[in-house]
MIGUKOL-421143 format. One record per residue: residue number from 0; x, y, z of N, C-alpha, C in turn. Coordinates in steps of 0.02 Angstrom, whole numbers, plus 50000, padded with zeros to 5 digits. Example, Ala and Ser with C-alpha at 12.3 -4.5 7.8 and 13.67 -1.06 7.14 Angstrom:
2
(rec 0, (50660, 49716, 50390), (50615, 49775, 50390), (50660, 49835, 50390));
(rec 1, (50642, 49888, 50354), (50684, 49947, 50357), (50645, 50002, 50394));
// end
This chain:
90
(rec 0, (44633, 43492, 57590), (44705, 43489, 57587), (44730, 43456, 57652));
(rec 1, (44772, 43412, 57639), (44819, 43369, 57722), (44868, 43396, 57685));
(rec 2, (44912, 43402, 57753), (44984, 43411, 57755), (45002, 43346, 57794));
(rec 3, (45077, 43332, 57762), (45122, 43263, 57775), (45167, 43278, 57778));
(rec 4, (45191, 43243, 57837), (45249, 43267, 57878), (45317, 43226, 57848));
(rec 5, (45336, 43247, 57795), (45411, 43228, 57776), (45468, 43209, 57819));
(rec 6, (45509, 43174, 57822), (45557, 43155, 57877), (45607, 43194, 57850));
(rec 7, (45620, 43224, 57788), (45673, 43258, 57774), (45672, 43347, 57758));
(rec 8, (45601, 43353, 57754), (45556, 43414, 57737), (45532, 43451, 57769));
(rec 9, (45508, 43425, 57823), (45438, 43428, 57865), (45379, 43428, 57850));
(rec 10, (45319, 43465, 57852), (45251, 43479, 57847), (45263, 43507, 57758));
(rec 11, (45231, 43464, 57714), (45198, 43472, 57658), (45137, 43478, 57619));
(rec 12, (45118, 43498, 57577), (45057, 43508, 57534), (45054, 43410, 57533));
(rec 13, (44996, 43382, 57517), (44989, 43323, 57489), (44985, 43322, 57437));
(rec 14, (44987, 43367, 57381), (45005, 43372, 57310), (45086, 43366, 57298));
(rec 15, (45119, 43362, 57349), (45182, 43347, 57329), (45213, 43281, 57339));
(rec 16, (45150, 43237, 57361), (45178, 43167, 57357), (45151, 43125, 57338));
(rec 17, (45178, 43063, 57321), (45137, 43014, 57291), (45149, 42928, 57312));
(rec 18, (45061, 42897, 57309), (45064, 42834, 57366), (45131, 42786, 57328));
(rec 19, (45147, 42746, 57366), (45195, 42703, 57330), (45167, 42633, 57364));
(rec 20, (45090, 42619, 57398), (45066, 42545, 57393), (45091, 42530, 57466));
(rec 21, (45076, 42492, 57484), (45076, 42445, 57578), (45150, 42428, 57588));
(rec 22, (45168, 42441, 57639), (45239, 42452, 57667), (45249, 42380, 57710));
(rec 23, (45323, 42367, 57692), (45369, 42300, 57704), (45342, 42243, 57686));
(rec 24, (45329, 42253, 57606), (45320, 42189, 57571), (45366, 42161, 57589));
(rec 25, (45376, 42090, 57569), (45450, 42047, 57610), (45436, 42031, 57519));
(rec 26, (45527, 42049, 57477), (45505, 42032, 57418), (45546, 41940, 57435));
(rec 27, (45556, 41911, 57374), (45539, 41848, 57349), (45629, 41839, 57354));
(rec 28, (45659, 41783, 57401), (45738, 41770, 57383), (45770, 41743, 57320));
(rec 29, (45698, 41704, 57292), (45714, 41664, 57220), (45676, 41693, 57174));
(rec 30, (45669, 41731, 57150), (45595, 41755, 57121), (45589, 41687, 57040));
(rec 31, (45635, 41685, 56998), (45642, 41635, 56969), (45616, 41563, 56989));
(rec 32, (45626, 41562, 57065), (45590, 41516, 57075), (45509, 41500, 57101));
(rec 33, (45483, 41527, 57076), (45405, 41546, 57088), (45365, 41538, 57051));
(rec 34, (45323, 41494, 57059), (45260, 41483, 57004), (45208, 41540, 56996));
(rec 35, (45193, 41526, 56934), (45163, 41583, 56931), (45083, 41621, 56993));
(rec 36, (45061, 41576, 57029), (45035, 41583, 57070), (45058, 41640, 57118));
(rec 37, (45110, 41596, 57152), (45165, 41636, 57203), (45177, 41701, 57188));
(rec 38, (45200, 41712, 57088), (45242, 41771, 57096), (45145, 41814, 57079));
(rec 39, (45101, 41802, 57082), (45041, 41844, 57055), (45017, 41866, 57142));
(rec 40, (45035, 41816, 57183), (45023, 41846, 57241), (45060, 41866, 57278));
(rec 41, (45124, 41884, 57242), (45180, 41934, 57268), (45152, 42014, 57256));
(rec 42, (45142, 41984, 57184), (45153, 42062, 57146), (45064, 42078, 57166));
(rec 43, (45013, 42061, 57178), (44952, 42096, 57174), (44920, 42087, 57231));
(rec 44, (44922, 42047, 57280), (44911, 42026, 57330), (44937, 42068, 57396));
(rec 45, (44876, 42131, 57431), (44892, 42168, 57481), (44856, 42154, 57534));
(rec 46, (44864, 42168, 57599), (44807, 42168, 57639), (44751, 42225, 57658));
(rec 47, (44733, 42269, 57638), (44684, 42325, 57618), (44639, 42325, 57693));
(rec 48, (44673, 42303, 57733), (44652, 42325, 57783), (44605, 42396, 57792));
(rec 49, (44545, 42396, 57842), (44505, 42465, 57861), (44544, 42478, 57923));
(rec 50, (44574, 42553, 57934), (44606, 42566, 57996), (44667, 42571, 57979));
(rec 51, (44707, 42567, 58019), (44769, 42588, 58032), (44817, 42541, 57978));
(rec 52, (44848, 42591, 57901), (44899, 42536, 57884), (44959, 42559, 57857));
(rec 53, (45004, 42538, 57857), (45069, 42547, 57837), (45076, 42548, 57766));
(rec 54, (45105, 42616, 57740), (45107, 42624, 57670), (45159, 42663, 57657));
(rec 55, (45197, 42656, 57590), (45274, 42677, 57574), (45240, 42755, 57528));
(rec 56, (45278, 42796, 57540), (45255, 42874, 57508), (45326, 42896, 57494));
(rec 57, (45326, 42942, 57436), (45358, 42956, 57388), (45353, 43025, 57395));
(rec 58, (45427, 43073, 57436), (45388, 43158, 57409), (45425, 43174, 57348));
(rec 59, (45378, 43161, 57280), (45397, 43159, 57219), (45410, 43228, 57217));
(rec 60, (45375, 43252, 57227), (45385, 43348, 57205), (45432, 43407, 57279));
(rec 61, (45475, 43357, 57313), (45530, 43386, 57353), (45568, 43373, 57349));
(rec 62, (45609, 43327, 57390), (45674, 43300, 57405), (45672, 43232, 57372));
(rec 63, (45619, 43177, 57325), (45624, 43144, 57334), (45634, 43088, 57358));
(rec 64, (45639, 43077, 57406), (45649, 43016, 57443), (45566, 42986, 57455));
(rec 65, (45597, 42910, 57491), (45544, 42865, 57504), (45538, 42864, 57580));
(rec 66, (45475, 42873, 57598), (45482, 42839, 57697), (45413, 42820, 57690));
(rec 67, (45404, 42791, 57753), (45350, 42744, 57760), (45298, 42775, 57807));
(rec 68, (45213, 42778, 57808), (45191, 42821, 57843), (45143, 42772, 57865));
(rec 69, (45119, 42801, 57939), (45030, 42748, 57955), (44976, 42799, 57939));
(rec 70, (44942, 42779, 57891), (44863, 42818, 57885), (44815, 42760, 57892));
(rec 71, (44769, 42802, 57925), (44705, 42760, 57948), (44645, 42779, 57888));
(rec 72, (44641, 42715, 57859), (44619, 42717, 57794), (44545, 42712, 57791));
(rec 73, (44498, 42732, 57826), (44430, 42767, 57867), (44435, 42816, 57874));
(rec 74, (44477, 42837, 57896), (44473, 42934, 57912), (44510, 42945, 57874));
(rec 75, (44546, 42931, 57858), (44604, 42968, 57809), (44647, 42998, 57859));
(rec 76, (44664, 43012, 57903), (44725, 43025, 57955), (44769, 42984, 57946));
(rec 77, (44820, 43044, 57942), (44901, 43006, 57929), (44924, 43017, 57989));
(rec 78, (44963, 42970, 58018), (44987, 42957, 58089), (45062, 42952, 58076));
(rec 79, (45107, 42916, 58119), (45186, 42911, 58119), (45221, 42902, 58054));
(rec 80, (45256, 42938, 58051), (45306, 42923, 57992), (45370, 42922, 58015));
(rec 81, (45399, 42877, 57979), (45463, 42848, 57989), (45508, 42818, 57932));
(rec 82, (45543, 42819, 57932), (45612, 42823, 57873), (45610, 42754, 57835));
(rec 83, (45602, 42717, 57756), (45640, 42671, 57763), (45697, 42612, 57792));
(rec 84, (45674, 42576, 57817), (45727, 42534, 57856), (45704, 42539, 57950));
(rec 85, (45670, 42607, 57950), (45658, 42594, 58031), (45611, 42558, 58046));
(rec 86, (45572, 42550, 58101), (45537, 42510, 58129), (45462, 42530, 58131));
(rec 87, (45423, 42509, 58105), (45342, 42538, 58108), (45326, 42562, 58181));
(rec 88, (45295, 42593, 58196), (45247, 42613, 58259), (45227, 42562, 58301));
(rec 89, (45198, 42562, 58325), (45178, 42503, 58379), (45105, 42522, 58411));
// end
C-alpha cells in the first residue's frame, strides 16, 4: 500500500486514485489541422521515461479533482505534488 499526498485531501490510500497518463501534454492549437501522423503522435506518443516523471492523477474516490505528481518510475516513489496549472518541481 502507498499513500498520496492529495493537495486538497492530504495523505491517501492509493486505491483512491487513478493514473490520468504524463503531465503537460501541450495539446494541438489546430487540431483540424493535423495529419493524421501529427494527430497519432499527439494522442499516443509519451516519453516513458525510467526515473523521475511527471504524471496527471485523478483522486477519483475523494474530492475529485486533478493535480499533477513526480513518481520515479523505478522505484515507484511518488515525490512533489502540485496543483494543475502550477509549476513542476525542479
Amino acid at each position: 500500500m502507498f499513500l498520496i499526498n492529495c493537495p486538497w485531501c492530504g495523505e491517501r490510500d492509493e486505491e483512491e486514485f487513478a493514473y490520468g497518463g504524463e503531465a503537460h501534454i501541450v495539446r494541438p492549437k489546430d487540431p483540424d489541422a493535423l495529419n493524421d501522423e501529427e494527430w497519432a503522435d499527439y494522442l499516443f506518443m509519451r516519453k516513458n521515461t525510467k526515473g523521475n516523471y511527471l504524471e496527471r492523477w485523478n483522486h477519483a474516490h475523494g474530492c475529485r479533482r486533478w493535480f499533477n505528481m513526480q513518481r520515479n518510475t523505478a522505484t515507484h516513489e511518488f515525490g512533489a505534488v502540485y496543483k494543475i496549472g502550477e509549476k513542476p518541481p525542479k
